[in-house]
N, C-alpha and C positions, 0 to 999 in steps of 0.2 A: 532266329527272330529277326522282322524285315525290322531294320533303325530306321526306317524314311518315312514320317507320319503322311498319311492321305492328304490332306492339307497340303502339305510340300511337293508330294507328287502331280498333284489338281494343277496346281501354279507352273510347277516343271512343266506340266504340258501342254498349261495354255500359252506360255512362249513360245513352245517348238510349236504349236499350230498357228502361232500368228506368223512364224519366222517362215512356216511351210507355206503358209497361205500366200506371202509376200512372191515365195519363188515361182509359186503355180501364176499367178499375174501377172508375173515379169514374162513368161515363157511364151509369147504369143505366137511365134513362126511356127509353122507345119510344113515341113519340104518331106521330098525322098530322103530317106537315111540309107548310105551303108556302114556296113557292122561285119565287123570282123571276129572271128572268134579262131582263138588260135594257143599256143600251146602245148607243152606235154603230156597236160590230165588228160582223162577222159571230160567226155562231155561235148565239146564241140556242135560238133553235127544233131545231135539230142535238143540241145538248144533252139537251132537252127530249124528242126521237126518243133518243138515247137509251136515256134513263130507261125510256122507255117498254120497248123491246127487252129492255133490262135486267131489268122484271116478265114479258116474256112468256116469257124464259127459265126464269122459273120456275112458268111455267104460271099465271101471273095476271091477270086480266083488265083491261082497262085500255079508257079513253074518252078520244074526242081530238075539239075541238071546234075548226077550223079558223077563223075570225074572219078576215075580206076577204080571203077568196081565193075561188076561182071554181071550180065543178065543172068547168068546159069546162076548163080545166088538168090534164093529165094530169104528174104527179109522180113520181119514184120513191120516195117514202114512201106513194103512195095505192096504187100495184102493189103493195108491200112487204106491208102491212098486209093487203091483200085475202088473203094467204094466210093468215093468222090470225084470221078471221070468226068464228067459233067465240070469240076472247078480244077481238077489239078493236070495239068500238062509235066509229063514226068518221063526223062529222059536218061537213060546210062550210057556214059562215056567214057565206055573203059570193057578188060577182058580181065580182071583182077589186079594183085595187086604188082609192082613192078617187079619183086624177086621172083612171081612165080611166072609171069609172060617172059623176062627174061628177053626182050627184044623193045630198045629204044626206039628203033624208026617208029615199031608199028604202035607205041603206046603214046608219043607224038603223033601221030595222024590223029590217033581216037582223040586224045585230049582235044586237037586243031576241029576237029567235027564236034566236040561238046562245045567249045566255047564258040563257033561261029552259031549253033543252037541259042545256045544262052544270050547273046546278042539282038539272037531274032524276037526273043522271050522279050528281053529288056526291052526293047525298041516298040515294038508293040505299043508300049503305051494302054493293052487291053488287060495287065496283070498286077495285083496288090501288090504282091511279093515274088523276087527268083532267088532263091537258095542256090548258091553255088557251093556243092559241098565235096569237100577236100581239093578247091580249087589252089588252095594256101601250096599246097604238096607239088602241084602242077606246077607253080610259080618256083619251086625251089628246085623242082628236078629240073629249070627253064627248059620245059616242054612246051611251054607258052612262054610268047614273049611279053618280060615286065610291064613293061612302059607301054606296050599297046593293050596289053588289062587293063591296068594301073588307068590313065588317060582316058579309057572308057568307061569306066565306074565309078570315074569321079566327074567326067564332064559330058554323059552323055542320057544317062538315068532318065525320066521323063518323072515329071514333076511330083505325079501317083504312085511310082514303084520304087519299094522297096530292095534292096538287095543283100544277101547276106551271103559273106563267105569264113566257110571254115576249114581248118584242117593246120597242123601245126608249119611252122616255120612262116609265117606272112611275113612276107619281107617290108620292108621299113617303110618302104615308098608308099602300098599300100595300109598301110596304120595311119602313115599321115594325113592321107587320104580322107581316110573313116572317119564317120560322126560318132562311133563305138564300137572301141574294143577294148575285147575281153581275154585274156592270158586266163587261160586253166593249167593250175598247177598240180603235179600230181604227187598227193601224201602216200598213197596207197593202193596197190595195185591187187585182186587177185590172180594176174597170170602169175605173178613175181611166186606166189605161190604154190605155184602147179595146176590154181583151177582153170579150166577150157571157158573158150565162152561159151557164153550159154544163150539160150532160144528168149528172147524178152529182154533183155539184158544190153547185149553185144549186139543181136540182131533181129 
């Protein structure tokens, strides 16, 4: 049986709306954000899709620059996006993932050809959003260097674009950076299980 009479609840929530209403007033700047999403869970990049979906609903254009993954991987965000050609500029920067290329030079090259992509995307100034996904990974295997990401996504953004990077391990520099981030923590796995991934899911 609920103990909180209606009455009490009514009151309860006309504070928190007056207390919300105060916050939404106060918030008046609009800049670019970046956001970081990072972490052990899943989830990340899923986010990051999203967002994106989120701008194309309103008809805006958006870049996505894939970092170790492999074109010979067929995805259901790479089918998804194909019907939005016209808004989504959508680039892979990578040949899988590094145990299975097993070759540092050439997986630094491809990340150095994503992120000078991603740059071109950002600088534009002609895109809502650039998804840099699992650029975090780039950052920690330093196949790119820190401080000149880092330095460029925090002081060179164009005042309209957006930017989001995800993939676990974002190192500090860039956190500090970000106007949000998110750590996904992970309760529960089913690989830990023996399930594979699966088609809608994983990919």
């Amino acid at each position: 049986m609920n103990d909180i009479s209606n009455d009490n609840h009514r009151e309860a929530m006309k504070a928190l709306k007056a207390e919300q209403d105060a916050r939404i007033s106060a918030a008046t700047e609009e800049k670019s954000l970046l956001i970081v999403n990072t972490g052990d869970g899943k989830g990340k990049s899923t986010s990051g899709f999203g967002l994106v979906i989120r701008n194309l609903g309103w008809n805006l254009p958006v870049g996505i620059v894939q970092f170790g993954k492999s074109k010979k991987w067929i995805t259901g965000e790479a089918r998804f996006f194909e019907r939005f050609s016209d808004l989504v500029t959508h680039s892979i920067a990578g040949d899988g993932f590094t145990w299975d290329t097993q070759d540092r030079e050439a997986d630094t090259a491809r990340a150095r050809a994503g992120w000078e992509e991603a740059k071109a995307m950002i600088s534009s100034g002609r895109l809502s959003l650039v998804l840099l996904d699992e650029i975090n990974i780039m950052l920690s295997y330093r196949y790119l260097p820190e401080d000149e990401v880092v330095s460029f996504l925090a002081t060179k953004r164009p005042a309209r674009t957006h930017v989001v990077a995800t993939g676990r391990g974002a190192p500090e520099a860039l956190c500090a950076a970000a106007d949000l981030v998110t750590e996904m923590r992970e309760v529960k796995h089913p690989f830990h299980a023996g399930i594979k991934a699966q088609r809608g899911v994983e990919f």
